[in-house]
gemmi code that builds the backbone of each chain (N, CA, C; Angstrom):
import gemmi

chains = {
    "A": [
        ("UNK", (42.402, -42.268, -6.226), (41.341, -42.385, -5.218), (39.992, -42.545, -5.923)),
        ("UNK", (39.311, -43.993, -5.324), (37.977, -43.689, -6.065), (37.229, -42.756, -5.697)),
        ("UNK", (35.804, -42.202, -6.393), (34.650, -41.450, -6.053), (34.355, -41.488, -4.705)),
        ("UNK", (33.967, -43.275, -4.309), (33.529, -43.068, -2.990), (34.359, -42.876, -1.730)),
        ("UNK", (35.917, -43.147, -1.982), (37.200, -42.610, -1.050), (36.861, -41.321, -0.674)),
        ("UNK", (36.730, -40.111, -1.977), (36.560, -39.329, -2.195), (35.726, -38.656, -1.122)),
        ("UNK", (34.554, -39.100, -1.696), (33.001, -38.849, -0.302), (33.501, -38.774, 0.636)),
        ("UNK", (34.206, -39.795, 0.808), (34.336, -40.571, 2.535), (35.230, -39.432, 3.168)),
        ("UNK", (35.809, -39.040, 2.356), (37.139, -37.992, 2.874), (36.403, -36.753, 3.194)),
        ("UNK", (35.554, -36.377, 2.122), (35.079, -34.980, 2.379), (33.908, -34.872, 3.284)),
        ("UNK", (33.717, -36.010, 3.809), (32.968, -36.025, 4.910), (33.158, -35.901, 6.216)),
        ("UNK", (34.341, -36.860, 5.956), (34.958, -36.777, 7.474), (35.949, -35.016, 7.649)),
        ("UNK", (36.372, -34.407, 6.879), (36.555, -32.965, 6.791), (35.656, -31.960, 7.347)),
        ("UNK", (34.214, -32.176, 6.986), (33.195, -31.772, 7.643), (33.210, -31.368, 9.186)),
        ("UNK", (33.431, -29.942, 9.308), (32.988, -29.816, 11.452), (31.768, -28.949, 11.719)),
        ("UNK", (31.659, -28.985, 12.529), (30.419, -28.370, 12.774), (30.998, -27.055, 13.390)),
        ("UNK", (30.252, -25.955, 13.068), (30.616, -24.362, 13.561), (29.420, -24.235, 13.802)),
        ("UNK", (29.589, -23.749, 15.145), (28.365, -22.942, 15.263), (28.996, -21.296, 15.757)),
        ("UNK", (28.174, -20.259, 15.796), (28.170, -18.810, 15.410), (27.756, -18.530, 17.052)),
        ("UNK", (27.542, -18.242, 18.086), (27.038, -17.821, 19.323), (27.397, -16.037, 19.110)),
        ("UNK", (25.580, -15.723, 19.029), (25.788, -13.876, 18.608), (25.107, -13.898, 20.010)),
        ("UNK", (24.913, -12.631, 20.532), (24.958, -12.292, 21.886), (24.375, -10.786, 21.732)),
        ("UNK", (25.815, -10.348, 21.322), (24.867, -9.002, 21.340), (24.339, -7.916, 20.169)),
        ("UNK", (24.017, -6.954, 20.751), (23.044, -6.054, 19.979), (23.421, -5.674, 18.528)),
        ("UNK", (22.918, -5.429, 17.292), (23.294, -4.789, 16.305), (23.599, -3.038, 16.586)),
        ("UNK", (24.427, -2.739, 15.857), (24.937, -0.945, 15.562), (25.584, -0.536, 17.122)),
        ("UNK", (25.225, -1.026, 17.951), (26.443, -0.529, 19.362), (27.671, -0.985, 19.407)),
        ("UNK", (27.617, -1.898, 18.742), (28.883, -2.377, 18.671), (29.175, -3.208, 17.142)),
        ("UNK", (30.568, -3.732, 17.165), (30.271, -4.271, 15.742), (30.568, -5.413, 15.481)),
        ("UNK", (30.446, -6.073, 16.976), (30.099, -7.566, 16.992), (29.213, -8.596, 15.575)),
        ("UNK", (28.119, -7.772, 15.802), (27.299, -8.154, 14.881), (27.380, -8.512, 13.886)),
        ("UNK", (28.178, -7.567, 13.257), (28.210, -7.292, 11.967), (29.705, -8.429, 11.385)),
        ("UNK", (30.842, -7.915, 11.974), (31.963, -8.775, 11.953), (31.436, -10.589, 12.109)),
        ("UNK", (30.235, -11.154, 12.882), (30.109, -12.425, 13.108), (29.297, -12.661, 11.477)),
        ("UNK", (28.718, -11.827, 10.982), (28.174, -11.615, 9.469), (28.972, -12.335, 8.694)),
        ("UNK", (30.261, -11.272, 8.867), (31.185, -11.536, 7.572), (31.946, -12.431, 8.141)),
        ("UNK", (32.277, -12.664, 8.858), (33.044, -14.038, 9.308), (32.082, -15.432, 8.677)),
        ("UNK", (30.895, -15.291, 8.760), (29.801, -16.630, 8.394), (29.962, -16.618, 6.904)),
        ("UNK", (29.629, -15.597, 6.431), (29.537, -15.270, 5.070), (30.748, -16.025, 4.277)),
        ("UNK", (32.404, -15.398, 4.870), (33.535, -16.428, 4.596), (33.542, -17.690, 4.628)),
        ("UNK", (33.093, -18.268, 5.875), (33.351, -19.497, 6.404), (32.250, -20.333, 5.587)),
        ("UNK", (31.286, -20.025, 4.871), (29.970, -19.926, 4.395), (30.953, -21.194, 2.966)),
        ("UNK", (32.323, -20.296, 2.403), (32.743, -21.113, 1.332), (33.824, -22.302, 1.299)),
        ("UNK", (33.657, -22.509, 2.458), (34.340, -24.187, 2.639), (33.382, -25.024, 3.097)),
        ("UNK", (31.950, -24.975, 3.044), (31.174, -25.869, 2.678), (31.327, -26.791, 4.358)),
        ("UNK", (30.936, -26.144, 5.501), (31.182, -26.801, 6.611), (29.887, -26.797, 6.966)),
        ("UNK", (29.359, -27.264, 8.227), (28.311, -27.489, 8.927), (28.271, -26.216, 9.897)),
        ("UNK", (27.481, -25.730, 9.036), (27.152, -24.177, 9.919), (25.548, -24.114, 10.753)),
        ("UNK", (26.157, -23.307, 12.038), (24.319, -22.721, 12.903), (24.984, -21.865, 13.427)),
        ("UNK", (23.749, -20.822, 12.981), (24.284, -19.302, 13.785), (22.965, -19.225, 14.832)),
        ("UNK", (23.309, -19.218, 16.214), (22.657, -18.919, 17.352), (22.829, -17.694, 17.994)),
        ("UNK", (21.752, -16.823, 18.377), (20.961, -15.880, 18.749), (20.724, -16.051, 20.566)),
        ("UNK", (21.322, -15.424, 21.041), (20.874, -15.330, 22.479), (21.085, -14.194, 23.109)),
        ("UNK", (20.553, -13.813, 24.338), (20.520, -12.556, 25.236), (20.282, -11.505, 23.817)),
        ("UNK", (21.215, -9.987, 23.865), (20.625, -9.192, 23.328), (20.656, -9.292, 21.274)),
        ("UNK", (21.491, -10.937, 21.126), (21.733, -11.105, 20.138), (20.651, -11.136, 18.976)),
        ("UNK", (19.320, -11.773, 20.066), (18.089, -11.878, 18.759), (17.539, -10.943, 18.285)),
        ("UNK", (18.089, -9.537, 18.973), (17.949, -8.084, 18.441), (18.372, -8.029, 16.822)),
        ("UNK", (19.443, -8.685, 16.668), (20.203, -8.855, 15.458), (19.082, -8.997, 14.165)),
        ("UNK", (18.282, -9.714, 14.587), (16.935, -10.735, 13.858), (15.524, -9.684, 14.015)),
        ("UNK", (15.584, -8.254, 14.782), (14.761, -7.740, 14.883), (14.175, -6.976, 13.430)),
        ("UNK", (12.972, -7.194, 12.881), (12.445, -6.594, 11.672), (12.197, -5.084, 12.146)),
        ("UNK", (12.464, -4.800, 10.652), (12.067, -2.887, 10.277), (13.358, -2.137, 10.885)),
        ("UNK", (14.388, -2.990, 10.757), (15.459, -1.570, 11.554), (15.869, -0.576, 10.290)),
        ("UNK", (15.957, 0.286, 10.141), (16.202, 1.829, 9.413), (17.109, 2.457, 10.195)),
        ("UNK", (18.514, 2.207, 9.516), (19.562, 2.547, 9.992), (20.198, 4.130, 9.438)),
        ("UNK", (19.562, 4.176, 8.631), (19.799, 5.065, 7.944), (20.582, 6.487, 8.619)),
        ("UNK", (19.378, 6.346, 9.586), (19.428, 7.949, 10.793), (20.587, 7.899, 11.168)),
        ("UNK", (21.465, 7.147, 11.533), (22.674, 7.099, 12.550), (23.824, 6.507, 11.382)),
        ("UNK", (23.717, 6.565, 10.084), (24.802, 6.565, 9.332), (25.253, 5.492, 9.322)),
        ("UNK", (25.221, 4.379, 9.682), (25.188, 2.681, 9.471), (25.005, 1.989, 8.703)),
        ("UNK", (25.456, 1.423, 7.946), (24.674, 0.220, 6.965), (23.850, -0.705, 7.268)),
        ("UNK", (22.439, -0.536, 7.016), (21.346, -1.389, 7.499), (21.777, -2.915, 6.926)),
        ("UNK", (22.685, -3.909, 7.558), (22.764, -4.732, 7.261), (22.330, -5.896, 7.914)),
        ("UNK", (20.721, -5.846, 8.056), (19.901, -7.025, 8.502), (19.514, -7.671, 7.458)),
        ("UNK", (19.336, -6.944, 6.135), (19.075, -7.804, 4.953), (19.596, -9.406, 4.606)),
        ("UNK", (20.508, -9.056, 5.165), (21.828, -10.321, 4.937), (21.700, -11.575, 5.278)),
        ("UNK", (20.802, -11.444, 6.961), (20.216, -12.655, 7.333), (19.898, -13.511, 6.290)),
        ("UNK", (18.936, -12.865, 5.310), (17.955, -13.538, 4.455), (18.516, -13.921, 3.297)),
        ("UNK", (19.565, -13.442, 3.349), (20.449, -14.080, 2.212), (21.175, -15.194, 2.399)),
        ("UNK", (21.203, -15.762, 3.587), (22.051, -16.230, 4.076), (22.106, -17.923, 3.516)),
        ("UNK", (20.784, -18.212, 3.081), (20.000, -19.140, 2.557), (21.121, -19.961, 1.239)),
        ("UNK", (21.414, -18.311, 0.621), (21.904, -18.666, -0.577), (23.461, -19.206, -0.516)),
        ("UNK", (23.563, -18.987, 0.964), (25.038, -19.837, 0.657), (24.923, -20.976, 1.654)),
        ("UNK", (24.396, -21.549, 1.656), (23.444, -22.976, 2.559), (23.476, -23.177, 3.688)),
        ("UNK", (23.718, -21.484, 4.389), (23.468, -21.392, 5.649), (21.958, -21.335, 6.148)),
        ("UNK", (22.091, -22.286, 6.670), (20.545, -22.484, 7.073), (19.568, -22.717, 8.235)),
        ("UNK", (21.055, -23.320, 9.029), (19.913, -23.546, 10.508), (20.568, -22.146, 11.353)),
        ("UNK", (19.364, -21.648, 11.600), (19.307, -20.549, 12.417), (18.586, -20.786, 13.570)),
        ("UNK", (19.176, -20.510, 15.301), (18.287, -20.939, 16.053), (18.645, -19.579, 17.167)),
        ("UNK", (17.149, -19.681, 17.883), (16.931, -18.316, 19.040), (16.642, -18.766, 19.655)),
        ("UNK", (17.405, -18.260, 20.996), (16.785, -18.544, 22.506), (15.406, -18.441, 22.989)),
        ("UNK", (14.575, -19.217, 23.065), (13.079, -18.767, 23.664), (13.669, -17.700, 24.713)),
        ("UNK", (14.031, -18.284, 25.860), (14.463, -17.270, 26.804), (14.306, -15.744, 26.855)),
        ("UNK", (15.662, -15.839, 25.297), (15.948, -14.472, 25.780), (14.702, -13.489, 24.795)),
        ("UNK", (14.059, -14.202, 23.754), (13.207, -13.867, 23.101), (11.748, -13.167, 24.179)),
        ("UNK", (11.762, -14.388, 25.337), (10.856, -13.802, 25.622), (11.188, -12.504, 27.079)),
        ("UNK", (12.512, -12.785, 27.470), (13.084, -11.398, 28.192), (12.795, -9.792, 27.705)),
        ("UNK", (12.730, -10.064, 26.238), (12.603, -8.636, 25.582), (11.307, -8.759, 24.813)),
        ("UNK", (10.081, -9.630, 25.194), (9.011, -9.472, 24.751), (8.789, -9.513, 23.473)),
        ("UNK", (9.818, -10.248, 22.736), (9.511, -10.588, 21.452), (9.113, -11.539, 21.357)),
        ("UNK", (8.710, -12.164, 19.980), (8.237, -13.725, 19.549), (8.570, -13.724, 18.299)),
        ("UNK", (8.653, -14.899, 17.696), (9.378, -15.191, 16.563), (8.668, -14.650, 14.920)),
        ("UNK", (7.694, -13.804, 15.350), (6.564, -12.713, 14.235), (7.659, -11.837, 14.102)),
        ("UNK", (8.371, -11.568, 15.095), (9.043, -10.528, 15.277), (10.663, -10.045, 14.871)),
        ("UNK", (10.762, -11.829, 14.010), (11.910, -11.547, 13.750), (12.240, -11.865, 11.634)),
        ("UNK", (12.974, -11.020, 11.444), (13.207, -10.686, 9.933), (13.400, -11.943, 8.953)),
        ("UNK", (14.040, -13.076, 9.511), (14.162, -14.288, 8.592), (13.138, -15.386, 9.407)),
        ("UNK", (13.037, -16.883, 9.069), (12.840, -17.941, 9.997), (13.825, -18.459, 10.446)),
        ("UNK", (13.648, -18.373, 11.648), (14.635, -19.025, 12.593), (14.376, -20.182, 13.760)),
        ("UNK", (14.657, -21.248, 13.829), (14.303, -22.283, 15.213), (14.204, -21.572, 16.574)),
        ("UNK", (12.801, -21.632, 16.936), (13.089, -21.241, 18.793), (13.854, -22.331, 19.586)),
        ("UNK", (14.590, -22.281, 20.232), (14.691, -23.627, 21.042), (14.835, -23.603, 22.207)),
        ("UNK", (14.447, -24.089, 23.372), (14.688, -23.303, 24.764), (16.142, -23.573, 25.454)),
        ("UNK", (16.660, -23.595, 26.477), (18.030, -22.976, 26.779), (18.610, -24.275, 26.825)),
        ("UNK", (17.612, -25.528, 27.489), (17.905, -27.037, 27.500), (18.518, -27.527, 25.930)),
        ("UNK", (17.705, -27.269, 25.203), (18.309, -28.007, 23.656), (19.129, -27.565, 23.306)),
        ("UNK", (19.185, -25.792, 23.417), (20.098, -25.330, 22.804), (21.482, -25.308, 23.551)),
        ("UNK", (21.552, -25.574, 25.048), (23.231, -26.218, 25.365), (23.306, -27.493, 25.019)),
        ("UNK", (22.820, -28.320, 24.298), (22.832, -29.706, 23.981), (23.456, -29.445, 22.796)),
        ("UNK", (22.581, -28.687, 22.064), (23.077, -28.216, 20.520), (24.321, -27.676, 20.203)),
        ("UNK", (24.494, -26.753, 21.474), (26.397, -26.458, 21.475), (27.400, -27.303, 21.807)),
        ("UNK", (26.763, -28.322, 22.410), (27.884, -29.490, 23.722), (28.278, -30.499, 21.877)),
        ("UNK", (27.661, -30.221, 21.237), (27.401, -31.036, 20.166), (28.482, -30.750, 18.845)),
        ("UNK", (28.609, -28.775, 19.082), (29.580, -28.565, 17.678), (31.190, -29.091, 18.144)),
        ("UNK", (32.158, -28.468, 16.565), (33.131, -28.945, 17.045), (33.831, -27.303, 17.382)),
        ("UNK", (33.068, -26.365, 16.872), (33.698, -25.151, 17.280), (32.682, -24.339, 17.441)),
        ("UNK", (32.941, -23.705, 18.348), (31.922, -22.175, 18.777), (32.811, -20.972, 18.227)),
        ("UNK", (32.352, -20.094, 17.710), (32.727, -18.898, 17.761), (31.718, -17.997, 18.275)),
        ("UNK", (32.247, -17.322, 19.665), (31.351, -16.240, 20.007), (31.386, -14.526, 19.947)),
        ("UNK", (30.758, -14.264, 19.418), (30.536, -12.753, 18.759), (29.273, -11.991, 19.638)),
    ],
    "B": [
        ("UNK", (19.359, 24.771, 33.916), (19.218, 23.795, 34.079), (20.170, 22.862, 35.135)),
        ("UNK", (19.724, 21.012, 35.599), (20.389, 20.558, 36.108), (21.171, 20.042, 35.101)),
        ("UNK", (21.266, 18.042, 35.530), (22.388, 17.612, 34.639), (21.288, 16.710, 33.877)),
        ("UNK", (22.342, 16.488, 32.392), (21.570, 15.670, 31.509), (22.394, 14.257, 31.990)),
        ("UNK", (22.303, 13.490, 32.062), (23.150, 12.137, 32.252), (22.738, 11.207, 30.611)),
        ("UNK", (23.744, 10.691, 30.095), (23.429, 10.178, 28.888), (24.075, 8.570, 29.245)),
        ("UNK", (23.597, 7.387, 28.665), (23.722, 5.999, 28.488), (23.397, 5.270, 27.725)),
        ("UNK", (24.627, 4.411, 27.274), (24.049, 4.110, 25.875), (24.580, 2.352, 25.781)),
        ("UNK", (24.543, 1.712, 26.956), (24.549, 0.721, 26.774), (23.132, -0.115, 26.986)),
        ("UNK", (22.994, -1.466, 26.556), (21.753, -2.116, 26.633), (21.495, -2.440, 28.338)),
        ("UNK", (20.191, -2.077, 28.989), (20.327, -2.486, 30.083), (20.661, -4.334, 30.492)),
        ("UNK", (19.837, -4.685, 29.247), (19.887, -6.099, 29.227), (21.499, -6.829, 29.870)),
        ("UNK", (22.476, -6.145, 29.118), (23.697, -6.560, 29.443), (24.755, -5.861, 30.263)),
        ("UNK", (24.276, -4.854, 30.960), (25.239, -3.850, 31.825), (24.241, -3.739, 32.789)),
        ("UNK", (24.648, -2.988, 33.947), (24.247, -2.311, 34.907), (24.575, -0.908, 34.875)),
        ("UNK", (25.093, -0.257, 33.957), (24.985, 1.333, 33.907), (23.295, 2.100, 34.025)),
        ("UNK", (22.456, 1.522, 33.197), (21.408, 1.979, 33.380), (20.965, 2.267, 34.406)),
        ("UNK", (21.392, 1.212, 35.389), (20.795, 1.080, 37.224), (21.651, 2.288, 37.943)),
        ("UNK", (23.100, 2.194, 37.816), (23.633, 3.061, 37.850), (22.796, 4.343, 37.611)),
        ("UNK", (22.740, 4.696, 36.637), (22.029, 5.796, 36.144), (20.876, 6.264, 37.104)),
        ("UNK", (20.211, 5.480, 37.191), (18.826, 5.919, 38.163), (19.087, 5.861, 39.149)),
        ("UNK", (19.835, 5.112, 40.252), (19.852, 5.225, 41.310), (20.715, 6.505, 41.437)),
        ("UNK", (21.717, 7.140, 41.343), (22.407, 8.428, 41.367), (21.998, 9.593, 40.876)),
        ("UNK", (20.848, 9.646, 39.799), (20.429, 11.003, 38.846), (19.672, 11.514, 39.880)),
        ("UNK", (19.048, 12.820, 39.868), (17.972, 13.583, 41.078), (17.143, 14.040, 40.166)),
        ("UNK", (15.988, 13.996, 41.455), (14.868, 14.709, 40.443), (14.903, 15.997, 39.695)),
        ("UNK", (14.540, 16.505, 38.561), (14.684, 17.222, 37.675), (15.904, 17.104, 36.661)),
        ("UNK", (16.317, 16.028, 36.664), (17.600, 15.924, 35.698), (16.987, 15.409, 34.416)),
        ("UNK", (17.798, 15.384, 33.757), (17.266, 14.586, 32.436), (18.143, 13.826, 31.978)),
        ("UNK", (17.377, 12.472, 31.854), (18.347, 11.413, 30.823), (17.898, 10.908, 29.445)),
        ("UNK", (19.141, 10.887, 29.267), (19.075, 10.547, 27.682), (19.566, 9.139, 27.056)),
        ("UNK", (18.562, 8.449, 26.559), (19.200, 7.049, 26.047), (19.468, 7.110, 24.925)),
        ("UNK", (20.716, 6.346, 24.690), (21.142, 6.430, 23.192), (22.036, 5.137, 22.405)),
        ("UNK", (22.209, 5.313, 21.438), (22.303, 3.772, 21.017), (21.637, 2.379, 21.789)),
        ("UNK", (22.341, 1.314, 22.258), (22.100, 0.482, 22.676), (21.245, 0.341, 23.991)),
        ("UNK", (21.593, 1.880, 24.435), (20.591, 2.301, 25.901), (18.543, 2.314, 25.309)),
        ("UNK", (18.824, 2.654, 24.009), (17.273, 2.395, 23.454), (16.541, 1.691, 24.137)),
        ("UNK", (17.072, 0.596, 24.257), (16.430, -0.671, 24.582), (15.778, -1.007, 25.766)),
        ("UNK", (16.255, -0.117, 26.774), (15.843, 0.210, 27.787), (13.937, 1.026, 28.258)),
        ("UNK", (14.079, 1.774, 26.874), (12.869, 2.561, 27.750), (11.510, 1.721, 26.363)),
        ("UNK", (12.067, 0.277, 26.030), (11.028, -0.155, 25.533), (9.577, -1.040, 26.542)),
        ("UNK", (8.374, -0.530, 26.352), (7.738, -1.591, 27.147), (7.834, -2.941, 27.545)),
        ("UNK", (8.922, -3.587, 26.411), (8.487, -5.183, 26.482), (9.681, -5.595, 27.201)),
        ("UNK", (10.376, -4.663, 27.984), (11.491, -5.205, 28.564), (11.654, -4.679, 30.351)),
        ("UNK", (11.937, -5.497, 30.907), (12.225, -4.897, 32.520), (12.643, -3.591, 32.675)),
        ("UNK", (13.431, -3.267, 31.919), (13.984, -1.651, 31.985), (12.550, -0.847, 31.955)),
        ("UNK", (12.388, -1.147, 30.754), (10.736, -0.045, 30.775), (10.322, 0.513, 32.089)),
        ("UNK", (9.790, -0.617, 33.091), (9.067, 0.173, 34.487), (9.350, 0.651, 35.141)),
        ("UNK", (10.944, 0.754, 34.660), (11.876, 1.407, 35.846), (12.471, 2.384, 35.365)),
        ("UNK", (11.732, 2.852, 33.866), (12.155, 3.931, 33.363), (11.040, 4.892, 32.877)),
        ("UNK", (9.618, 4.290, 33.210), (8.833, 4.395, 33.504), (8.420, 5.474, 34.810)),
        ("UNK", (8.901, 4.986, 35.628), (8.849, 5.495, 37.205), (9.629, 6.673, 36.903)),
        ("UNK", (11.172, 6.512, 36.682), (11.734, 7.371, 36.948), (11.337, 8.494, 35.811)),
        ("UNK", (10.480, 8.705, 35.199), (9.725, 9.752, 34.272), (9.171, 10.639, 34.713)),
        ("UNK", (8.824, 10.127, 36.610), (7.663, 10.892, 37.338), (8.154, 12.140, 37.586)),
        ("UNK", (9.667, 11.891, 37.832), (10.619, 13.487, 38.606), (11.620, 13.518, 37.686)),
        ("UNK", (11.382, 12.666, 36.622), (12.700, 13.011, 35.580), (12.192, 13.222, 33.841)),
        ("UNK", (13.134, 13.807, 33.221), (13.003, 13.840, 31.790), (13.552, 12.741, 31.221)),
        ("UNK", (12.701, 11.681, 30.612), (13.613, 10.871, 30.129), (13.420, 10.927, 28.175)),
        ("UNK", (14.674, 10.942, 27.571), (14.653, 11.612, 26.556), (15.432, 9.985, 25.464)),
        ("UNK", (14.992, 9.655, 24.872), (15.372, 8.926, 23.410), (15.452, 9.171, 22.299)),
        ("UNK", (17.234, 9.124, 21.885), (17.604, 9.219, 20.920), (16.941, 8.396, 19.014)),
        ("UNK", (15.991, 9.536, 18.904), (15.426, 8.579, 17.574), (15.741, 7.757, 16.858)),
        ("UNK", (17.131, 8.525, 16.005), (17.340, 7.564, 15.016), (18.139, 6.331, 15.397)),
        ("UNK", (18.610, 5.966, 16.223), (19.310, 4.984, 17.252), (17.866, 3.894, 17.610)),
        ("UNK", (17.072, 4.481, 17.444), (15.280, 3.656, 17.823), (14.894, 2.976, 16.672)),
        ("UNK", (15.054, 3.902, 15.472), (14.380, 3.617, 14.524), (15.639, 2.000, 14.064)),
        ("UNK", (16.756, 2.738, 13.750), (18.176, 1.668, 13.563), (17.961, 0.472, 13.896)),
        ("UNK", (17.351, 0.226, 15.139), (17.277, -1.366, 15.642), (15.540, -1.366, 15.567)),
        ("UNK", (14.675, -0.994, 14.875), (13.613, -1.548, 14.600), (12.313, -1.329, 15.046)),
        ("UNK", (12.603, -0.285, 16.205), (11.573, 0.317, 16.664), (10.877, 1.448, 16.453)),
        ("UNK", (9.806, 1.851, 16.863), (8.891, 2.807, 16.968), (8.722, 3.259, 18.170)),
        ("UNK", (8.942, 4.639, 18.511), (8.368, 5.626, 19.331), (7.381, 5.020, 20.400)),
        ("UNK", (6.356, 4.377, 19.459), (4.605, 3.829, 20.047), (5.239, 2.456, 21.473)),
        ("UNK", (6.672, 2.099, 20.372), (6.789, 1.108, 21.930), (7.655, 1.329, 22.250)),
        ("UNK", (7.836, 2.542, 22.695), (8.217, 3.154, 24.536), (7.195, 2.749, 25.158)),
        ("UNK", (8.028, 3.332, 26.578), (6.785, 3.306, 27.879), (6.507, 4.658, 28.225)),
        ("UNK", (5.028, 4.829, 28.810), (4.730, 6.503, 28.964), (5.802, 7.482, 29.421)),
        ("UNK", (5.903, 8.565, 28.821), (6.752, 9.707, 29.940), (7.964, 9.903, 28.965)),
        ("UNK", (8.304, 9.395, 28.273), (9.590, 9.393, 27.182), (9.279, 10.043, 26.336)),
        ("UNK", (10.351, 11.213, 25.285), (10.733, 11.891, 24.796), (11.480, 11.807, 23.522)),
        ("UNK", (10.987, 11.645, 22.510), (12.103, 11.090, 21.497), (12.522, 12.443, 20.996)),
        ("UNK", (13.890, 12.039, 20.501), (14.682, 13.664, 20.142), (16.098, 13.539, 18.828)),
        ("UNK", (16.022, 14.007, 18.181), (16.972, 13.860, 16.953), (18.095, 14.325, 17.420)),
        ("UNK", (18.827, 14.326, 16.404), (20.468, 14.984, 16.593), (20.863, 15.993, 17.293)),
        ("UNK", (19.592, 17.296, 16.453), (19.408, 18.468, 17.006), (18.843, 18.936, 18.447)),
        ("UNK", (18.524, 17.485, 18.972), (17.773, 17.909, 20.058), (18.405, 17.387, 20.924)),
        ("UNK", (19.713, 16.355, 20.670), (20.462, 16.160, 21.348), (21.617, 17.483, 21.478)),
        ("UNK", (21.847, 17.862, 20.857), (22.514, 19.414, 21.078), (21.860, 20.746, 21.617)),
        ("UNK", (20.615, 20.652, 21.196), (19.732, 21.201, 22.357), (19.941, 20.971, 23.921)),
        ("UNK", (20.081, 19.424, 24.374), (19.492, 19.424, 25.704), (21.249, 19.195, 26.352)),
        ("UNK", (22.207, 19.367, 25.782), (23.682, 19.360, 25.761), (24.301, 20.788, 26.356)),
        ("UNK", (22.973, 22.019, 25.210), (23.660, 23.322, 25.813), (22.498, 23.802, 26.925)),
        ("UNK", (21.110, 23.474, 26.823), (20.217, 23.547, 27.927), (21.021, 23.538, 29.033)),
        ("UNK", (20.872, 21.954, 29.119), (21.318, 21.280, 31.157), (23.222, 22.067, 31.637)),
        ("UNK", (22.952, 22.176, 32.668), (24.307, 22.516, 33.317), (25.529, 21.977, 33.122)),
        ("UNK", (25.461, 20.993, 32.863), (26.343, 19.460, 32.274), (26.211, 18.381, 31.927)),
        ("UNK", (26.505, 17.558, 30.944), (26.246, 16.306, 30.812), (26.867, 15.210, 31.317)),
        ("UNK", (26.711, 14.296, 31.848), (27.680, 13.120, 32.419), (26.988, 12.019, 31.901)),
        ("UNK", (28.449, 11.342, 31.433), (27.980, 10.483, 30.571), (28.572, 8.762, 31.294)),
        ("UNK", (27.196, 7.972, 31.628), (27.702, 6.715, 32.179), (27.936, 5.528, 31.313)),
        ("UNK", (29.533, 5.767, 30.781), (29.715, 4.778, 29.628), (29.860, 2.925, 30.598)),
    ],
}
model = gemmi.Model(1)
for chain_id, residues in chains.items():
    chain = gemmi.Chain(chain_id)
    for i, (resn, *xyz) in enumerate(residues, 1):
        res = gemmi.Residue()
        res.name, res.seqid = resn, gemmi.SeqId(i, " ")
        for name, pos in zip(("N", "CA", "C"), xyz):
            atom = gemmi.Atom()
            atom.name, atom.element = name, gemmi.Element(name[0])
            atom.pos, atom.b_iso = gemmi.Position(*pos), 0.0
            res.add_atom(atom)
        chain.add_residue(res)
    model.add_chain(chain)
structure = gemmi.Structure()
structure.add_model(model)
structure.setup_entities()
């Protein structure tokens, strides 16, 4: 097989995942499990977006100190997330602005997008996983 | 004492919270905890309605469950109570009973 067969193949291999988080960090362990699921999926080199909606952009909330309740403060991770070329991160305006946040307010950079783009943006992957 | 009623889901995504207030009586005390936090923050609908119910009730938040997801004390809404471990075992043997709306 030449080089550019090659390309051509590992391109068309390529799907798009997107991540649909929802809800809250430490009540449950949604959160955390959609983490390490990305983190995995992170090393077959696919077309990844992890989306943030309803109580999910909590996930993205800065200064949590988990400490008190015996948890592993694992919001750090977001920001790591970079390093394995996960990169498009996007939040519901919506629900951002349901809970009076704004995007100052959240621990990495992430795309606002309002509820219109962002069902466009899902109608678009080839898999959802929702967490 | 009366009853403490405790809830600890997000109002955002349940209706226990509503639950909660519409059934508790005045002089009871509730207690939010974990994911119920979220509830007695200003920047969210729950707030005014946890707010209100502050007037004839104790409403009490679990700290380190506050601090965990990123908040501060300062954004509650007036009338709230923040309380540690110990003070959740405090208001456990205080009140007459606890009922808890999972």
């Amino acid at each position: 097989m030449s080089d550019t067969q090659e390309t051509e193949g590992k391109q068309r291999n390529v799907k798009r995942f997107m991540f649909l988080n929802r809800k809250a960090p430490y009540g449950t362990i949604y959160a955390l499990e959609s983490l390490e699921v990305v983190l995995i999926g992170a090393a077959f080199d696919q077309d990844v977006s992890l989306v943030f909606v309803d109580d999910g952009v909590y996930q993205l909330k800065k200064g949590q100190q988990s400490k008190g309740i015996g948890q592993k403060n694992f919001s750090p991770t977001y920001r790591a997330l970079e390093d394995y070329d996960v990169e498009k991160l996007y939040v519901e305006r919506e629900s951002l602005e349901a809970r009076g946040l704004t995007a100052e307010d959240l621990l990495v950079p992430a795309r606002v997008l309002g509820a219109a783009e962002l069902g466009a943006l899902m109608e678009a992957q080839d898999v959802v996983l929702s967490f | 004492m009366s009853v403490l009623h405790t809830t600890n889901k997000s109002p955002l995504r349940t209706r226990d919270l509503e639950s909660c207030l519409r059934l508790s009586r005045a002089g009871c005390g509730i207690l939010l905890l974990e994911d119920a936090v979220y509830g007695a923050l200003k920047a969210t609908s729950a707030g005014a309605k946890i707010e209100e119910a502050a007037k004839d009730r104790r409403i009490y938040v679990l700290g380190p469950d506050l601090a965990a997801r990123g908040f501060t004390p300062e954004q509650l809404v007036a009338g709230v109570a923040v309380v540690d471990y110990g003070g959740f075992v405090d208001l456990a043997a205080e009140y007459h009973h606890v009922q808890a709306w999972l």
